[in-house]
C-alpha positions as CSV (number, residue, x, y, z in Angstrom):
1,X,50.3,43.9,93.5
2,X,53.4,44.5,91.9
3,X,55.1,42.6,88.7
4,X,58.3,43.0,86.9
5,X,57.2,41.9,83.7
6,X,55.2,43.3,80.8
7,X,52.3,40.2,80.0
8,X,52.2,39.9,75.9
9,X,51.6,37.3,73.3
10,X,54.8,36.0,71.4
11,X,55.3,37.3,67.9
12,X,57.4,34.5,66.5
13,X,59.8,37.4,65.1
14,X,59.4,39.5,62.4
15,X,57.2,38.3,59.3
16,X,58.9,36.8,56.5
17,X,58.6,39.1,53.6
18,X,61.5,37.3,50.9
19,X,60.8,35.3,48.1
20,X,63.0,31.3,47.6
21,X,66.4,32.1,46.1
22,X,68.0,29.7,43.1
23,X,71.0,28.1,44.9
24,X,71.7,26.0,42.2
25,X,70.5,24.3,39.0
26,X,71.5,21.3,36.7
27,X,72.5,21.8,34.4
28,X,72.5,25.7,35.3
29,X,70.7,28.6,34.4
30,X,71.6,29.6,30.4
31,X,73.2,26.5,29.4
32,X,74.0,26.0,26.1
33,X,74.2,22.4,23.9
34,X,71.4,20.8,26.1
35,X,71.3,17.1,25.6
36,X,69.6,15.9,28.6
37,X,65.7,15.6,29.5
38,X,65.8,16.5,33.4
39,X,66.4,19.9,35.0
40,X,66.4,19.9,38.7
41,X,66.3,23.5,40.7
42,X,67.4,24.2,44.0
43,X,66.5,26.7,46.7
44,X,67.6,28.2,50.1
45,X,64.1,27.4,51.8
46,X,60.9,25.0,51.4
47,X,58.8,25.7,48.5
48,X,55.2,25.2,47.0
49,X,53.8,25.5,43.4
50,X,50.7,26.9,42.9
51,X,48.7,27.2,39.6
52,X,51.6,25.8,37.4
53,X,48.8,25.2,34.9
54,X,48.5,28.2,34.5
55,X,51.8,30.1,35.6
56,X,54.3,28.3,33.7
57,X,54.8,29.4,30.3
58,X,56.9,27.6,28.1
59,X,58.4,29.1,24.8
60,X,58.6,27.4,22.6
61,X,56.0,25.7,23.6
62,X,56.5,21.9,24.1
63,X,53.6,19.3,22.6
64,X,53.3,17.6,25.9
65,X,53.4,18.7,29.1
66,X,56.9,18.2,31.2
67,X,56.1,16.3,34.6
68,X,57.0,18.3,37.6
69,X,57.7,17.0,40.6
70,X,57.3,17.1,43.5
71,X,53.7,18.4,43.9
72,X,54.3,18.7,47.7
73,X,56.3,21.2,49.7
74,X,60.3,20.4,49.0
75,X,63.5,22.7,48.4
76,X,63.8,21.3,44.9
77,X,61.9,21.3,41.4
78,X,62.6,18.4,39.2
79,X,61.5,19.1,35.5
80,X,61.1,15.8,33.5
81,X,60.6,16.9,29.5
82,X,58.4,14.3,27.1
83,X,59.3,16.1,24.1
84,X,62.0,15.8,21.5
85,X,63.7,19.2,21.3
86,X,64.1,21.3,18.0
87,X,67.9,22.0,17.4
88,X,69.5,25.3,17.1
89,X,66.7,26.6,19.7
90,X,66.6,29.0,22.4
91,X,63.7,27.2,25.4
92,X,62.6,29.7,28.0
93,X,60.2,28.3,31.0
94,X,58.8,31.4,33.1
95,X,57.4,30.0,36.1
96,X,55.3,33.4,36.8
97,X,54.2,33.5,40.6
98,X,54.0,29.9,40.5
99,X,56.7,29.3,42.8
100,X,56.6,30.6,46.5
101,X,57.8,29.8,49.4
102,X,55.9,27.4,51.9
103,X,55.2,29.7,55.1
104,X,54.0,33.2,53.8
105,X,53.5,32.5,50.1
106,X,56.3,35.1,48.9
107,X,56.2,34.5,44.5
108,X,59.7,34.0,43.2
109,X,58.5,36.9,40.6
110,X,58.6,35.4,37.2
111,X,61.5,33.2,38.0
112,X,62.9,31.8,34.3
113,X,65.1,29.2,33.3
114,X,66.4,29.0,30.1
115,X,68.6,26.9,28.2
116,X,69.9,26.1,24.4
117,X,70.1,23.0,22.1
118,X,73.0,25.3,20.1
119,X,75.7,26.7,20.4
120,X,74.3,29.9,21.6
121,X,71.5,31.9,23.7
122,X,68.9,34.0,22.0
123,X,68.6,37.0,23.2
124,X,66.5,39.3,21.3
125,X,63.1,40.7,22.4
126,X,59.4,42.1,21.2
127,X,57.4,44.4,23.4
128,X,53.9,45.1,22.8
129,X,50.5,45.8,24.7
130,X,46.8,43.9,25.0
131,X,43.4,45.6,24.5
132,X,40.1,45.0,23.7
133,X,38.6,45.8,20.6
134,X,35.1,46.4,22.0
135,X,35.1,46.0,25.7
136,X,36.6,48.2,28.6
137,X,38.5,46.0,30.2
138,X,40.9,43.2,28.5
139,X,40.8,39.7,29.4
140,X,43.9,38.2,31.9
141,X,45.7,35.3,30.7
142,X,46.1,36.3,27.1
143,X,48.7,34.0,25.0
144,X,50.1,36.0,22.8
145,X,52.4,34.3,20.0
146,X,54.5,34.3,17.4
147,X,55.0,31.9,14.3
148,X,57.7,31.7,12.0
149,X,57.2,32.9,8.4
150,X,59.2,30.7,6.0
151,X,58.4,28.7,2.9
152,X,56.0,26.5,4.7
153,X,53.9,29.1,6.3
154,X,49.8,29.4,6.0
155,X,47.5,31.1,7.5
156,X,46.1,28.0,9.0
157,X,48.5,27.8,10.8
158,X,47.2,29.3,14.1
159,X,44.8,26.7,13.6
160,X,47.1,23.3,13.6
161,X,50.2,23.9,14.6
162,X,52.2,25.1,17.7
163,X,53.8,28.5,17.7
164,X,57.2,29.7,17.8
165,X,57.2,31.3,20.6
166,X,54.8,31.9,23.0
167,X,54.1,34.5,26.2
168,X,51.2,35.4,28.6
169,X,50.0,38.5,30.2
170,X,49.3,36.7,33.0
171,X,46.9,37.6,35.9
172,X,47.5,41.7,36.0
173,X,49.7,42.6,33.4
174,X,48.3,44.3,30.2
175,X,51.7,44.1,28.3
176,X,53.6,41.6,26.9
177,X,57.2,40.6,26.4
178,X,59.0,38.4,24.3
179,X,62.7,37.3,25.2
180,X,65.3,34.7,24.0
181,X,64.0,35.4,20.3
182,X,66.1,34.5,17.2
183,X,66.2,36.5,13.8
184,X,63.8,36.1,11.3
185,X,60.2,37.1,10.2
186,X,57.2,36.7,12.2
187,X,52.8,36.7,12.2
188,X,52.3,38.1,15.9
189,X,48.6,36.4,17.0
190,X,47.0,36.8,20.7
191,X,44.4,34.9,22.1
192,X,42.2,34.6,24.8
193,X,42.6,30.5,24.7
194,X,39.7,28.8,26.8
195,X,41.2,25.3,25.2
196,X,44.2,26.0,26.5
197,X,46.4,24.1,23.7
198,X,47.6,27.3,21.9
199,X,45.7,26.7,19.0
200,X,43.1,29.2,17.8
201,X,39.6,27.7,17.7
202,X,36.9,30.6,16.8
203,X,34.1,28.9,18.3
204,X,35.3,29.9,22.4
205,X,38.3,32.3,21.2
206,X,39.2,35.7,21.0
207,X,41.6,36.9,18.6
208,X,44.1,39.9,17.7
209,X,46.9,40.0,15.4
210,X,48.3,42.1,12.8
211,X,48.1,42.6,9.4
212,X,51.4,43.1,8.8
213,X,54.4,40.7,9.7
214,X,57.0,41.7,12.3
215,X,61.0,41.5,11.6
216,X,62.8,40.7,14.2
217,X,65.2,42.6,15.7
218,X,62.5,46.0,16.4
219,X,62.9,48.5,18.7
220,X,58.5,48.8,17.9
221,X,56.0,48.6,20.9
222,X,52.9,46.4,19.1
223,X,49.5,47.4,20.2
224,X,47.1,44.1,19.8
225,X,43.2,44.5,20.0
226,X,41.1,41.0,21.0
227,X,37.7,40.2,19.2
228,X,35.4,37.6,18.9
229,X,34.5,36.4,15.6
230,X,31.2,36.2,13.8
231,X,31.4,32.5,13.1
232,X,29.7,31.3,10.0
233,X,26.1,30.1,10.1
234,X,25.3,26.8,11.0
235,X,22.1,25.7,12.1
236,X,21.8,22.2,13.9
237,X,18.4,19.2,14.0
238,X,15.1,21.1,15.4
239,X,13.9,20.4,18.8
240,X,10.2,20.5,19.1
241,X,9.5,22.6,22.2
242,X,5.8,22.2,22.2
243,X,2.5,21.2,20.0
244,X,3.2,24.4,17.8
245,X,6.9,26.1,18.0
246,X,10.0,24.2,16.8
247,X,13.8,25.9,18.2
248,X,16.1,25.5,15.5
249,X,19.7,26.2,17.0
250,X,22.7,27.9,15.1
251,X,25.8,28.5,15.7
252,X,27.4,32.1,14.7
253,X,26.4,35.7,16.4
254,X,24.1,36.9,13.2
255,X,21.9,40.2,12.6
256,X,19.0,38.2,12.1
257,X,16.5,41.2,13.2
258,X,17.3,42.7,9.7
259,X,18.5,40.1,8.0
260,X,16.6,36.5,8.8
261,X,17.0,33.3,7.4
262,X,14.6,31.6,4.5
263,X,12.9,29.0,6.7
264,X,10.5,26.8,5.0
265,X,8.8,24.3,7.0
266,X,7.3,21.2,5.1
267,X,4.4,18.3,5.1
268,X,6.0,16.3,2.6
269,X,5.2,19.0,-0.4
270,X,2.7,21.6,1.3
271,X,4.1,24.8,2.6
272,X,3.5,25.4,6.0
273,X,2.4,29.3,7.4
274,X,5.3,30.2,9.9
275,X,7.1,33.2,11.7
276,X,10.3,33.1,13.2
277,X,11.4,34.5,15.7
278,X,14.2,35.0,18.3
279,X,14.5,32.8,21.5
280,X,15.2,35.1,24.4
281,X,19.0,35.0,25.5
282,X,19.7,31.5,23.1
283,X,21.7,31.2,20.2
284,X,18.0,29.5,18.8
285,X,15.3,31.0,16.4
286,X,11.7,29.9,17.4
287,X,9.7,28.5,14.4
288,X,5.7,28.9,15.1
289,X,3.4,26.8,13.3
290,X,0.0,25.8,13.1
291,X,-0.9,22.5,14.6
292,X,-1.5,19.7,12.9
293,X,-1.6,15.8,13.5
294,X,1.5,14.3,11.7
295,X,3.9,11.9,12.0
296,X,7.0,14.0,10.9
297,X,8.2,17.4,9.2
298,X,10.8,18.9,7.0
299,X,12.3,22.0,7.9
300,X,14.8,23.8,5.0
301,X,17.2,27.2,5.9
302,X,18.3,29.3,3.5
303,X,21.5,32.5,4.2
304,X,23.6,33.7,1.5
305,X,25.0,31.0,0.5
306,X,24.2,28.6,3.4
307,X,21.5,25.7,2.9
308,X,20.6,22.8,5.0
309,X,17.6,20.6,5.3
310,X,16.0,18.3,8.1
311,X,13.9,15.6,8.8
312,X,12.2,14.7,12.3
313,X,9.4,13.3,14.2
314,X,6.7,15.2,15.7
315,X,4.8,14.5,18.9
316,X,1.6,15.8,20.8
317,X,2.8,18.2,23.0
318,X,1.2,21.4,24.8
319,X,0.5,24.4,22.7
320,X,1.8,27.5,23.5
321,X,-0.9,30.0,24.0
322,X,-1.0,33.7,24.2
323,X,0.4,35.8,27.3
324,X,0.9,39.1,28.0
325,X,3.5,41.0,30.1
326,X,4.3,44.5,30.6
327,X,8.2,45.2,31.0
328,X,7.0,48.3,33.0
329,X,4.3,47.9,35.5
330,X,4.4,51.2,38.0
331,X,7.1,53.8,37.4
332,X,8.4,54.4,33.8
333,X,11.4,56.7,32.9
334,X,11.2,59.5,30.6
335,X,13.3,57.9,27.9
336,X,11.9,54.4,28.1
337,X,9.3,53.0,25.3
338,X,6.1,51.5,27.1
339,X,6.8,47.8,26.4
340,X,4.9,44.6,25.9
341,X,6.3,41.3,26.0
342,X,3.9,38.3,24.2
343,X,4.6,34.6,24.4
344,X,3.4,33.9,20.8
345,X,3.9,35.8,18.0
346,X,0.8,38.9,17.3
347,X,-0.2,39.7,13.9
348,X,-3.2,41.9,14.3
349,X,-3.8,45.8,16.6
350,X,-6.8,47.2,16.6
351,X,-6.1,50.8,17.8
352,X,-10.0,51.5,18.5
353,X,-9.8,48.9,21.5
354,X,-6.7,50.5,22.9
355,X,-7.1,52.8,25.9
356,X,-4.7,55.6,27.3
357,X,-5.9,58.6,29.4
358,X,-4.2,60.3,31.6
359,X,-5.4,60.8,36.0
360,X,-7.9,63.7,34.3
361,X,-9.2,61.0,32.1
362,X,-8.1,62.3,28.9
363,X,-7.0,60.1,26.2
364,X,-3.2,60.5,25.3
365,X,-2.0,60.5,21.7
366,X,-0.2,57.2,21.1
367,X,1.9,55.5,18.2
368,X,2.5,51.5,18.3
369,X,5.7,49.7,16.7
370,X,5.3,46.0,17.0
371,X,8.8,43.6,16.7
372,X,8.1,40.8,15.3
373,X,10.9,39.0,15.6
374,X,11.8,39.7,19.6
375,X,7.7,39.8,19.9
376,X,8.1,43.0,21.3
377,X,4.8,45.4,21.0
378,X,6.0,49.5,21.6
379,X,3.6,52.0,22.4
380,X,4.9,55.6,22.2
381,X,3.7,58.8,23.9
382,X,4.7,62.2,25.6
383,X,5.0,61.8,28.9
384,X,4.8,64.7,31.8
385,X,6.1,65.2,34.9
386,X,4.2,63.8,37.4
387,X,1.8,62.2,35.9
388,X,-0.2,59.2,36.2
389,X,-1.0,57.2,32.8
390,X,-4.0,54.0,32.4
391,X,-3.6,51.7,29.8
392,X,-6.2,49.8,29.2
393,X,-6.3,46.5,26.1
394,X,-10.0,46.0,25.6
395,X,-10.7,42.4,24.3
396,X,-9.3,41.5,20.5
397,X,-7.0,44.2,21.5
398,X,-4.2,41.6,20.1
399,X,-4.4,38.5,18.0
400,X,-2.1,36.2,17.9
401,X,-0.9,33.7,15.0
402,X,-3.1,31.6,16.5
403,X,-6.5,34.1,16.2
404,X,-6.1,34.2,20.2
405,X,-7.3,37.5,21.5
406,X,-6.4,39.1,24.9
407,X,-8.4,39.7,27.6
408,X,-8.6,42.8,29.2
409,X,-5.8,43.9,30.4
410,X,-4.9,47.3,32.4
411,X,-1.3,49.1,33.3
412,X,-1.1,51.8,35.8
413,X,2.0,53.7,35.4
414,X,3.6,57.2,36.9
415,X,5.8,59.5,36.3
416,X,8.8,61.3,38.3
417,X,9.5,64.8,38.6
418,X,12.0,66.5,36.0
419,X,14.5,67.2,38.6
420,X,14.6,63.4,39.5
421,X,16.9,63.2,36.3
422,X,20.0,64.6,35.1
423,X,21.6,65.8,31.9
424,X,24.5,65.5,30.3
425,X,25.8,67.5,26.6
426,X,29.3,65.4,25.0
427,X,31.7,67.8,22.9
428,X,33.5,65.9,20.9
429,X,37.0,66.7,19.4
430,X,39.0,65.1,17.0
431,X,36.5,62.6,15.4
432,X,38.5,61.1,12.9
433,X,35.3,60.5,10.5
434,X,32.1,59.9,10.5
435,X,29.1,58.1,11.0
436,X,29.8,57.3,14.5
437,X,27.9,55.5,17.3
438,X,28.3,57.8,20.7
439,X,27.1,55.2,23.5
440,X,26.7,55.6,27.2
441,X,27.5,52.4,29.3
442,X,27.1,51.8,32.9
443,X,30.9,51.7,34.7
444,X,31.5,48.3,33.9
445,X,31.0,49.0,30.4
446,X,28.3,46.0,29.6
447,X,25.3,47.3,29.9
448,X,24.5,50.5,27.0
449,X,22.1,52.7,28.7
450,X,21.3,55.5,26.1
451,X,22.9,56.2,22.8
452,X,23.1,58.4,19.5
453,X,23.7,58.1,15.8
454,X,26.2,60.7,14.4
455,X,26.6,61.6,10.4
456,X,28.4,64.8,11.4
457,X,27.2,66.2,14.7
458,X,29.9,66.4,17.3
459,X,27.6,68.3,19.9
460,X,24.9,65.4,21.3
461,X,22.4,65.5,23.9
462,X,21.4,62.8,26.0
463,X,18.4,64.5,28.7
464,X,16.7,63.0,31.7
465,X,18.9,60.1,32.0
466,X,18.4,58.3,35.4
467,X,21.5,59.1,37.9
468,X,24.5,56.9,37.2
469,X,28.2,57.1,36.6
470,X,28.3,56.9,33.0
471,X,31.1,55.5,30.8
472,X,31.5,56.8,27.0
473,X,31.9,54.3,24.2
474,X,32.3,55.5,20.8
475,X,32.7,53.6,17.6
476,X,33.1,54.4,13.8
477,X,30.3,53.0,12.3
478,X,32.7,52.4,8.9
479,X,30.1,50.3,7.0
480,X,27.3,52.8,8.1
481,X,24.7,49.8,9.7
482,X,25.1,51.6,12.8
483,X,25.8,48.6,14.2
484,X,29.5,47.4,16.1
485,X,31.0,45.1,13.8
486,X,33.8,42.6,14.7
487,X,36.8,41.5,13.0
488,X,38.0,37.9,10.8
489,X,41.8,36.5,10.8
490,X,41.5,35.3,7.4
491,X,39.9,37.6,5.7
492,X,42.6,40.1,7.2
493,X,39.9,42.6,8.7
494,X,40.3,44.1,12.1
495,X,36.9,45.2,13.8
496,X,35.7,48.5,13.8
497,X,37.6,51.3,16.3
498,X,36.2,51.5,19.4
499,X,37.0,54.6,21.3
500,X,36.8,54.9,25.2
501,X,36.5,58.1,27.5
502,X,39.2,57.9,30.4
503,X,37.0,59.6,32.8
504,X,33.8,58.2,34.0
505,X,30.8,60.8,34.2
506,X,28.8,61.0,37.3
507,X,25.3,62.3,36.3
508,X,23.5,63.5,39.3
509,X,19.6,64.2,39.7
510,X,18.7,68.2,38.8
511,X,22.3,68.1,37.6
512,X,23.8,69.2,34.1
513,X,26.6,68.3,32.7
514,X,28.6,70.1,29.8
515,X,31.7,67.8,29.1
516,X,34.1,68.1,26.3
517,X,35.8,64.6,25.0
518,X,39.0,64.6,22.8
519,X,39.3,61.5,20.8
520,X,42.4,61.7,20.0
521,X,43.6,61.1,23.3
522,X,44.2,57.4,23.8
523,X,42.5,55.3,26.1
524,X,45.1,53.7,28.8
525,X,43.6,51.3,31.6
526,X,46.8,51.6,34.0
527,X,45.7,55.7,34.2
528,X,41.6,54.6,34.6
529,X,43.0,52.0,37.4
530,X,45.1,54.9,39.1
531,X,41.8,57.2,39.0
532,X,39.7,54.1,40.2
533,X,42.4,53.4,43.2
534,X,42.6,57.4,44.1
535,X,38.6,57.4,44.2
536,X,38.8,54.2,46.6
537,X,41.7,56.0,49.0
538,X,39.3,59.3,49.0
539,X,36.2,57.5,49.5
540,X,38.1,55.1,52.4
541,X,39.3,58.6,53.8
542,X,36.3,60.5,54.3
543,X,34.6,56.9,55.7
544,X,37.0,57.2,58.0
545,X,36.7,61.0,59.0
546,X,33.1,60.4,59.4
């Protein structure tokens, strides 16, 4: 009935919340005239290494990896180097959060050990800051180097050789720091490095560097921007994918839509009939053919100044044959082109067999736009509010290359009211020049959901857009294709500016939104990840309240 003592579970004392401490190091910390090949570091408590691979950045960068042992938990790091050490050089390792201690996992925040083969410790340093060129967000783990310009410097460099001096942003940083640097003049390179051996390989790499070389000592902050490069062309054997369509793969992002290839597909000397188009979401272009019964084929590409030829078998295989598919099927938005997708290539419309009326009956006005190359047929029209809309493809609507005609086909779709959409006018101040690009993303930034072309306008309009929080992408359209263009090291050309709104628009339905966006106010993720972090408190709070 009574007790005299309060029941409870045992704590085991108060959480550990302290990262390892260095006790002692040999040879120690900042040593100069290294000769030796083994470090060995010592700490107060039991200790783990996790994602060294990754953590550990070593500058300058050694050409094989040092052995660290042990892999297991222990109160000491034993650093074994395979390399031959430059003379007269300052070596930094910065072990990142990659070592912690073994209970709670407390980081030893980028713990660094550094050490000299001269007389002396380097001790000057480079400050700069990673973006993107084109998209919102900048990649973690960026290396970002430097190399040493002297009488045997080339551009290639980045290519076949190790840096200078290397850092890393790491896992949440967006800024960079060099330390332990020495006099002299440098080319400052980043790189998003899938490879992972410091070397710049186009193919999988991003790049950003500058034009300019850097002298060191600076007091400068260097803003880097990362692109992808439009690799040259290069197109590889053809794969026969059935009994009349070849893919021919390439290698190289290319604006084929206005721009194709010559492709010239051979029976020994005759001339083949062909269209090429794009495969959907492949670096391939489809080449459609007649059928015929042969025992092989010559296929020739012609771009600028690019020309390859090949020879291969060909088999009896399965014809592709015409099929028809309507992106929308139901409910279509105000600002959205009625689409059809078609598995072979059409080359013939006959109007008088295509069929829109309205729920009264009435035949809508229509215009057609086929795209030949995504295979893409667009049918244009006004649409109302509310409304209900039949399609109707009568048979020999379509013809294909292969004088295959649909059969009838019908489409229901509706319309939503006018207040199911929002609104949203851009003001734009500051535009440095024009033509310009003005696009609207989704949050993320990936997706574009509506843009607009500018030669001098800086009032735009972009109506009945579906609700969405709405991100603002502009770029200077410099060479006027109205396309994005990216950048190339050596030819020296940065991609064209990209400019991001900081604030995100949230366009509500029946909502209009007058916003004015000064360009000349920089984009800065840290601020969007403050506003991003504040809207996740307030939503948490009012969850909460409810």
């Amino acid at each position: 009935m009574i007790s005299c003592a309060k029941r409870g579970s045992i704590t085991g004392g108060l959480k550990d919340t302290l990262a390892p401490v260095l006790v002692s190091s040999f040879p120690e910390n900042y040593s100069t005239n290294f000769k030796g090949n083994t470090i060995t570091l010592n700490f107060d408590e039991y200790i783990k290494l996790k994602n060294t691979n990754k953590q550990l950045i070593i500058s300058p960068p050694f050409k094989n990896e040092p052995l660290i042992t042990p892999q297991t938990v222990s109160k000491f790091i034993k650093i074994e180097i395979r390399d031959t050490l430059l003379p007269n050089t300052t070596y930094s390792l910065n072990f990142g959060q990659a070592i912690q201690d073994n209970n709670e996992g407390n980081a030893l925040n980028q713990f660094k050990y550094v050490f000299s083969t001269g007389s002396h410790i380097d001790s000057l340093k480079l400050n700069g800051r990673i973006k993107d060129s084109y998209e919102k967000h900048v990649d973690n783990f960026v290396s970002v180097m430097l190399y040493e310009v002297n009488d045997k410097f080339k551009d290639s460099v980045i290519y076949k050789d190790f840096p200078s001096y290397i850092t890393n942003t790491l896992d949440s940083m967006r800024t960079f720091q060099f330390e332990n640097l020495k006099e002299g003049k440098y080319l400052l390179v980043a790189l998003k490095d899938k490879g992972s051996n410091n070397k710049f390989n186009p193919k999988d790499d991003k790049i950003g560097f500058l034009k300019n070389y850097i002298t060191i000592p600076t007091d400068s902050v260097y803003d880097v921007e990362l692109f992808k490069e439009t690799l040259p062309l290069k197109t590889f054997k053809p794969i026969q994918a059935s009994g009349n369509r070849l893919l021919l793969p390439y290698e190289g992002k290319q604006n084929f839509k206005n721009n194709k290839p010559k492709i010239v597909l051979r029976n020994n000397t005759e001339v083949l009939e062909t269209i090429v188009t794009q495969f959907p979401k492949k670096d391939s272009l489809q080449v459609w053919y007649k059928p015929l019964k042969v025992d092989s084929l010559s296929l020739e590409v012609d771009k600028d100044k690019y020309n390859k030829k090949f020879t291969f078998k060909i088999k009896d295989l399965k014809k592709d044959t015409l099929n028809i598919k309507p992106v929308q099927n139901g409910t279509i938005n105000f600002r959205e082109r009625f689409t059809l997708e078609t598995e072979t290539p059409l080359v013939k419309f006959d109007k008088s067999k295509i069929l829109l009326v309205n729920k009264d009956s009435t035949a809508v006005e229509y215009t057609t736009e086929y795209d030949e190359f995504d295979q893409k047929l667009y049918v244009d029209f006004k649409k109302e509010p509310l409304e209900k809309y039949n399609f109707t493809f009568l048979p020999g609507a379509l013809t294909d290359f292969y004088e295959k005609t649909n059969d009838t086909l019908s489409i229901k779709l509706t319309t939503k009211e006018v207040a199911d959409y929002g609104n949203i006018i851009l003001n734009l101040k500051n535009v440095k020049r024009f033509p310009i690009i003005v696009e609207l993303t989704n949050k993320k930034g990936d997706v574009v959901l509506a843009s607009e072309y500018s030669e001098g306008a800086t009032t735009l309009e972009f109506n009945l857009l579906q609700p969405e929080i709405f991100t603002v992408r502009i770029i200077y359209d410099d060479n006027k294709n109205k396309l994005y263009d990216t950048g190339s090291f050596l030819e020296k050309r940065y991609s064209e500016e990209v400019y991001y709104n900081q604030e995100e628009f949230d366009v509500r339905a029946n909502w209009d939104r007058n916003e004015t966006i000064d360009l000349s106010i920089p984009f800065n993720p840290e601020v969007e990840k403050k506003i991003d972090d504040k809207k996740k408190k307030d939503a948490e709070k009012k969850r909460k309240a409810f």
